[in-house]
N, C-alpha and C positions, 0 to 999 in steps of 0.2 A: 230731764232732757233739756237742752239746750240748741236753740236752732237760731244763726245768720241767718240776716234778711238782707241784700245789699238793692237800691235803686239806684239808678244812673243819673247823672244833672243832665241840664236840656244838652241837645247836639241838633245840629243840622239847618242852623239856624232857627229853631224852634227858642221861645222863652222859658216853657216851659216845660217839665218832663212828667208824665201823671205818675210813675213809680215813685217819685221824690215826695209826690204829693202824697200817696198811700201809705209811703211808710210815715211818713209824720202821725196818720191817724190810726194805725194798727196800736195795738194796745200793745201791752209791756209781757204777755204770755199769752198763750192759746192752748187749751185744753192741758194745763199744768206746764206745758214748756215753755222754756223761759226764751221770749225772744232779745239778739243784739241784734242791732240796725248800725245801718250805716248808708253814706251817699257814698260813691264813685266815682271818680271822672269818665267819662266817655273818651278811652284813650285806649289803642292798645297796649297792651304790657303792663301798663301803672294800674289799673282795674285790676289784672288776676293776683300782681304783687301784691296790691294791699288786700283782697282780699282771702289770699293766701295767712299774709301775717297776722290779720284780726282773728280768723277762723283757728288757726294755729296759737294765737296768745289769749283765745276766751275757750278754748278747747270744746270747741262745738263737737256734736252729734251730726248735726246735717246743715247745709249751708243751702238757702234758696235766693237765687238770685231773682230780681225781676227787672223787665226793659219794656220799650215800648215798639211796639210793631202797626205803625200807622198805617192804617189800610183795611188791618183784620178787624172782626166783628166780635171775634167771642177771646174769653181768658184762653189762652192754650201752652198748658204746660209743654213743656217741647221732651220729645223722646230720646234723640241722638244731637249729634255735633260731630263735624268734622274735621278734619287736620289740613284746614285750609282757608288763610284771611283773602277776602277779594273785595274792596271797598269799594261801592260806588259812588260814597264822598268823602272826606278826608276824616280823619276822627276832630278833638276838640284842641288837640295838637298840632293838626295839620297834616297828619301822617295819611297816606292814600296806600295800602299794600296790593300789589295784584299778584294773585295765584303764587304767595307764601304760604309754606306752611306753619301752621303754629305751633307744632314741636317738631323739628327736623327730624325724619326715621322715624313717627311717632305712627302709631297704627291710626288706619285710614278714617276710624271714628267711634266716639264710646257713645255708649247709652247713657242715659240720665239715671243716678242709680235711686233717685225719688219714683215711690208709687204712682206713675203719671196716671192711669186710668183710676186709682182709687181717688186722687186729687181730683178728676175731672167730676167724677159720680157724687160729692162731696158740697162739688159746687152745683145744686140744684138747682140755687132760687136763681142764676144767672147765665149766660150762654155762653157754653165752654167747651174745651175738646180738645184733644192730643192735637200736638202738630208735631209732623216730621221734619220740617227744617227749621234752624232756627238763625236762617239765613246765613253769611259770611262778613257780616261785621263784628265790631266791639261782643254782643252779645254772645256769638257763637265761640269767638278766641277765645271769651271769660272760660264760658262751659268747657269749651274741649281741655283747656287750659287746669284748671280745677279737676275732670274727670281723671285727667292724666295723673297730676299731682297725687292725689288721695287714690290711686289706682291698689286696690290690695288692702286697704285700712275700713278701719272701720265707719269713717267719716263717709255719711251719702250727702251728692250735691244735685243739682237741679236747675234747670231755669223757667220762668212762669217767662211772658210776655203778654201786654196787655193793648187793647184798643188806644187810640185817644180818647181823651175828655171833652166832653161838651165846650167847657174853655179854651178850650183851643180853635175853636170856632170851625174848623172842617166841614163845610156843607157839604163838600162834596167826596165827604168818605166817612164811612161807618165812625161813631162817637158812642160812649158808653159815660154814666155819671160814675164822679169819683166815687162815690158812697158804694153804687154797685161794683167799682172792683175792688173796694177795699173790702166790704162782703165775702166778695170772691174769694180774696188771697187769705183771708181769716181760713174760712172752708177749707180750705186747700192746704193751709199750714196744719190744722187740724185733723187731717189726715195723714199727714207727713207724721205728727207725735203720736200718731196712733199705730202706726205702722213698725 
């Protein structure tokens, strides 16, 4: 089995992105599957292009994406995505979409076709839990973007989203250490090959 990891470089005027940071330290397989990595731009369109192409030219199994979602507390695989970008900052291009949709005439939203509950129960030593939005930025276009594509095949995709990092200094919003989400997203992969 063969599973895409992709994390985003920083956005939002942030230095840094903690997915960037986690894939550097996930190891090369998880529970016999062989992982590819990659970074992203935090861009709409350029993100599902490439990783559409990588996913497609390494002939993945399942593709997990991961982003960072400043604010929340715990790993939360995300359930659905919807057919609708609404930025409420520009991406890393500069591009600000309101109320487009991310496939024209595309159905109103797909589920994540990853075992999101078995990913969360996986992640036990850490604090985790389905989430049902996974907002209307960069993250959510990827997903919907990708569910659409592989819609009918056998390829499943998904996306994790993650806390900040201690490094990032945020005192005044939930922080999680790198180690514990890189922990996490091991757990979570390892459910995805199990499944």
């Amino acid at each position: 089995m063969k599973i895409l990891v992709t994390a985003f470089d920083a956005f939002g005027g942030e230095s840094i992105n903690p997915t960037e940071q986690a894939l550097e330290l996930l190891p090369e397989e998880v529970g016999g599957a062989e992982l590819v990595k990659t970074v992203i731009p935090t861009k709409f369109g350029e993100s599902l292009r490439r990783v559409i192409a990588l996913a497609e030219e390494s002939s993945v199994d399942a593709i997990v994406c991961l982003g960072q979602a400043g604010g929340r507390k715990h790993i939360t695989p995300e359930r659905v995505a919807i057919n609708v970008m609404d930025a409420e900052i520009p991406d890393n291009a500069g591009y600000q979409p309101v109320d487009v949709p991310v496939v024209e005439g595309g159905p109103a939203a797909y589920f994540s076709t990853l075992p999101v509950k078995e990913m969360v129960a996986a992640m036990d030593d850490c604090p985790a839990r389905v989430s049902n939005t996974a907002g209307t930025f960069v993250c959510n276009q990827l997903l919907y973007g990708l569910l659409h594509h592989f819609a009918g095949t056998e390829v499943r995709g998904g996306f994790v989203h993650v806390p900040y990092i201690q490094e990032q200094n945020k005192a005044d919003k939930p922080m999680m250490a790198l180690a514990e989400i890189v922990e996490g997203i091991k757990q979570a992969l390892w459910a995805v090959q199990a499944s």
